[in-house]
N, C-alpha and C positions, 0 to 999 in steps of 0.2 A: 504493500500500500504506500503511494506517495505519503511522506511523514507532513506535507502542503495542503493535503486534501483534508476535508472533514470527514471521517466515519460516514458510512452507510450501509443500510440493509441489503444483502447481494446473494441474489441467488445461483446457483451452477449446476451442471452435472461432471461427477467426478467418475472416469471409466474403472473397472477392475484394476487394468493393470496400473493405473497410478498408485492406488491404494495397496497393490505388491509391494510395488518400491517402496512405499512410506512404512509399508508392514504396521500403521496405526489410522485412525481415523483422522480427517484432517486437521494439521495441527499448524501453529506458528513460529516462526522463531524467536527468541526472547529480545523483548521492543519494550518500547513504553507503554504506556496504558491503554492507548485507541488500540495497539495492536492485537489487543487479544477480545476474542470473540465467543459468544455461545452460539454452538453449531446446531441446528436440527438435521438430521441426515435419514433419510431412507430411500429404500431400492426400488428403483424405476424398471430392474428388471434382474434376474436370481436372485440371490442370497447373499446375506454378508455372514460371516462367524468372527463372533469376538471372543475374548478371553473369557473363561468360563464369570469371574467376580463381574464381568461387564455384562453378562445374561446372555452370552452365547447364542446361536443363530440369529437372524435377522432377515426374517420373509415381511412379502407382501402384507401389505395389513398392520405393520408394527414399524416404530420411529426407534430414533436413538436423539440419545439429549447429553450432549458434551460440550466441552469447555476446553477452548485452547492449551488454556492452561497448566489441563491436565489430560495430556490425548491417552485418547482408546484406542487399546494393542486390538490390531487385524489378524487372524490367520487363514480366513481363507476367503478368496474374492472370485473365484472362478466365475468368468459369464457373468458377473456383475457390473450397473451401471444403478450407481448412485445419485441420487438429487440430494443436493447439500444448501441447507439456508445460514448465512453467516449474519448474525445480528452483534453489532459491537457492541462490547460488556458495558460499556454505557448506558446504553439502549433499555437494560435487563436492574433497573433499579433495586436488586435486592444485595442484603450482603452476602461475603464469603460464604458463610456457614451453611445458607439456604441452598446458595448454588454446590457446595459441595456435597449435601443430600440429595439433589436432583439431578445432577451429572452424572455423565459415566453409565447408563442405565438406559436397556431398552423400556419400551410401553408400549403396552397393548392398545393401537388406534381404534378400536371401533368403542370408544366410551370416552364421555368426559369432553376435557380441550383439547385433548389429541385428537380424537375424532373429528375436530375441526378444522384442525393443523396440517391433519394429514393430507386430504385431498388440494386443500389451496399449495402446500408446496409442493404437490405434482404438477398442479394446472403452471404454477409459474416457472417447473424447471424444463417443463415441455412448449412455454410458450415465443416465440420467436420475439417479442416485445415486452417480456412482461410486468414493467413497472410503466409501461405507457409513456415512453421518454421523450417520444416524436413532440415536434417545438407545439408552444404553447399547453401546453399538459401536465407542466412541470411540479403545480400545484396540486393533481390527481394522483402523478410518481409518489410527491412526499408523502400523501395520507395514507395512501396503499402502503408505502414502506411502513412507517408509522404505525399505523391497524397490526401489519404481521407483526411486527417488535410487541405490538402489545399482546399480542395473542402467546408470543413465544414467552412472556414475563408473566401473562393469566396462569400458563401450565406452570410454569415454576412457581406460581401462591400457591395451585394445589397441591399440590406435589409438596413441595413445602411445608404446608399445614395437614397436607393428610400424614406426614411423617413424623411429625413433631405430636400430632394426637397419638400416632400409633405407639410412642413413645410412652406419654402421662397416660394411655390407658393399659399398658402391660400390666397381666396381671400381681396383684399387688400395688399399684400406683394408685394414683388420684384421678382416676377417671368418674365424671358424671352416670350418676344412677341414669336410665332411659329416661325416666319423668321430669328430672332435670336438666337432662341434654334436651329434652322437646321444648321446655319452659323456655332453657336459655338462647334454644334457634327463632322460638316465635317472639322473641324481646330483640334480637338481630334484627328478625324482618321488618317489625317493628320501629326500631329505628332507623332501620337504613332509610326509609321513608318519610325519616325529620330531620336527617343531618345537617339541613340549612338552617335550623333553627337555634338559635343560639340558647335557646333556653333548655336545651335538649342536656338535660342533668341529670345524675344518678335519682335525689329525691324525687322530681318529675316523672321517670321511669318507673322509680316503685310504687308511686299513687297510681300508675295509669294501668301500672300489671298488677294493681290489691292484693303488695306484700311489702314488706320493712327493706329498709336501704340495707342492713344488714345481711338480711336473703339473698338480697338481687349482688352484693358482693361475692356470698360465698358461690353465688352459680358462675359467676365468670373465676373465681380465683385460680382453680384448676385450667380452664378454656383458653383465656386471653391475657391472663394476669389481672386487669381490671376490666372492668363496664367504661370507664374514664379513659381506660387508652386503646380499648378496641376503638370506641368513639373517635378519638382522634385521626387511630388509624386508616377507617373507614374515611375522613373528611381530607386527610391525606390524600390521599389514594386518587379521590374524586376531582380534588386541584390538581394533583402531577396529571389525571387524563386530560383537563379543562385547559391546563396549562402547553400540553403538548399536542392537541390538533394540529399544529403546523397547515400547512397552505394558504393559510389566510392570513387576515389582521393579526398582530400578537397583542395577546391576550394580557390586561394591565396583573401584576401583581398582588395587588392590593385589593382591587377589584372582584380577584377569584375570590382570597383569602376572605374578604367579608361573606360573599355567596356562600360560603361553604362552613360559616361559622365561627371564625377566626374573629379575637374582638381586635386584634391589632396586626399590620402586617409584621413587624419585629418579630412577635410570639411566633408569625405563622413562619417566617423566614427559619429562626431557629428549628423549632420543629420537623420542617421541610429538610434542613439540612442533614440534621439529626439523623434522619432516620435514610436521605439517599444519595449522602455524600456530596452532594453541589446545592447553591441556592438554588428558587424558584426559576430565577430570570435565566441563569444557567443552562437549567435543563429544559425551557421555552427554545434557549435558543438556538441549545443542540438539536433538538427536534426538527426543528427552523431549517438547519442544514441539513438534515437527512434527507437526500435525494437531490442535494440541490448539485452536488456534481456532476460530469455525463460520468456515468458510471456502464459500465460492458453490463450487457446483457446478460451476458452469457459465459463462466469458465470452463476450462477444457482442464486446468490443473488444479495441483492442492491449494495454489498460493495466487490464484489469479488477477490482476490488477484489478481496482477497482474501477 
């Protein structure tokens, strides 16, 4: 990648025999930080076989989810042509820890956000145009790019969160009775439903679900850590999407941060960094740039320019 250029979403097909040579899944050389990327990778046509710890075969129907950072040994590629989606780690807002529970590992596509993942990155590694580059379009390129980085960051919340439950409910842990896990999913729905509202506070919550602030802490304690910082989370979440549409106007700072519940931009700034390593306007603006390069269509190798 020119070290000039700004990061973007790029998709390729990568043939068997490259992937002999590499003898791993497509990986980087050791760069600075744009350099390293989360890969989505699956086979456009046979099988891939990885290392048994990396889940072994890889047929139709099933993804791989890795990290430059840490590539996945190949052993056998025979008749294989892979589609490989490169999303800069940028892109992929969450930290280390998450990405290294989610890395490295195939998934079953026909369920979930991989089932979603799956066919759009066939449609785009088989498409002779597929971020729509031709002049004037340039603002449909960025959203498209955009939308898949968020799709590719959606699989890593669940994956994420379904591993970190799989964890606090082993047995012997702190897992939610059923009637508690249903209580505390329909106070979720629930809120997700008022996060604009700034009034949107624990006491509030536990008058409107008729039980003690006490209660409604112990049902998140185990879940989320608090009701107070799921909350947040979720109002998060909701700016970094607000924030990063790219194509268009950019979106004021302060502006999201009040929409979404924030009494002050400052608080929302910290917070926002807190939790994804760059300010708001930062990640507005990297977004901004995604796609705004000509970026190739299409690569033939591991490493192919953007």
């Amino acid at each position: 990648m020119d070290p000039g250029r700004p990061p973007c979403v790029r998709i390729g097909v990568v043939p068997g025999a490259e992937l002999a040579r590499a003898a791993a899944l497509p990986g980087r050389p050791a760069g600075g930080p744009d350099a390293r990327e989360i890969l989505v990778c699956a086979p456009l046509r046979g099988s891939l076989v990885l290392a048994p710890e990396h889940g072994g075969r890889v047929s139709p129907g099933s993804l791989v989810l890795a990290d430059s950072a840490r590539p996945v040994a190949v052993s056998g590629t025979a008749g294989c042509a892979l589609a490989v989606l490169r999303v800069p780690r940028r892109l992929v807002p969450f930290p280390d820890d998450a990405l290294a529970r989610t890395t490295g590992r195939t998934y079953d596509a026909t369920t979930g956000v991989a089932s979603l993942l799956l066919p759009l990155l066939l449609s785009l590694a088989t498409a002779e145009d597929p971020w729509g580059t031709e002049p004037g379009r340039a603002g449909v390129a960025t959203r498209l790019r955009n939308q898949t980085a968020d799709l590719v960051t959606t699989l890593v919340a669940e994956e994420a969160e379904r591993s970190a439950r799989s964890g606090r409910t082993r047995p012997g842990g702190s897992g939610l009775p059923d009637g508690d896990r249903r209580a505390a999913d329909e106070i979720r729905r629930w809120a997700n439903a008022r996060l604009a509202d700034p009034r949107l506070r624990p006491d509030a919550i536990a008058e409107a679900h008729h039980m003690s602030v006490r209660r409604l802490h112990k049902l998140f304690t185990g879940e989320s850590g608090t009701i107070g910082r799921w909350i947040q989370r979720r109002r998060l979440e909701e700016c970094r999407r607000e924030l990063g549409r790219g194509g268009g106007s950019q979106a004021k700072v302060q502006a999201v941060a009040q929409r979404w519940g924030f009494a002050t931009a400052a608080h929302f700034s910290r917070c926002f960094r807190a939790r994804y390593g760059m300010s708001p306007s930062e990640w507005r603006d990297l977004r901004a740039e995604n796609g705004t390069v000509d970026a190739a269509a299409r690569t033939d190798a591991l490493d192919g320019a953007c």
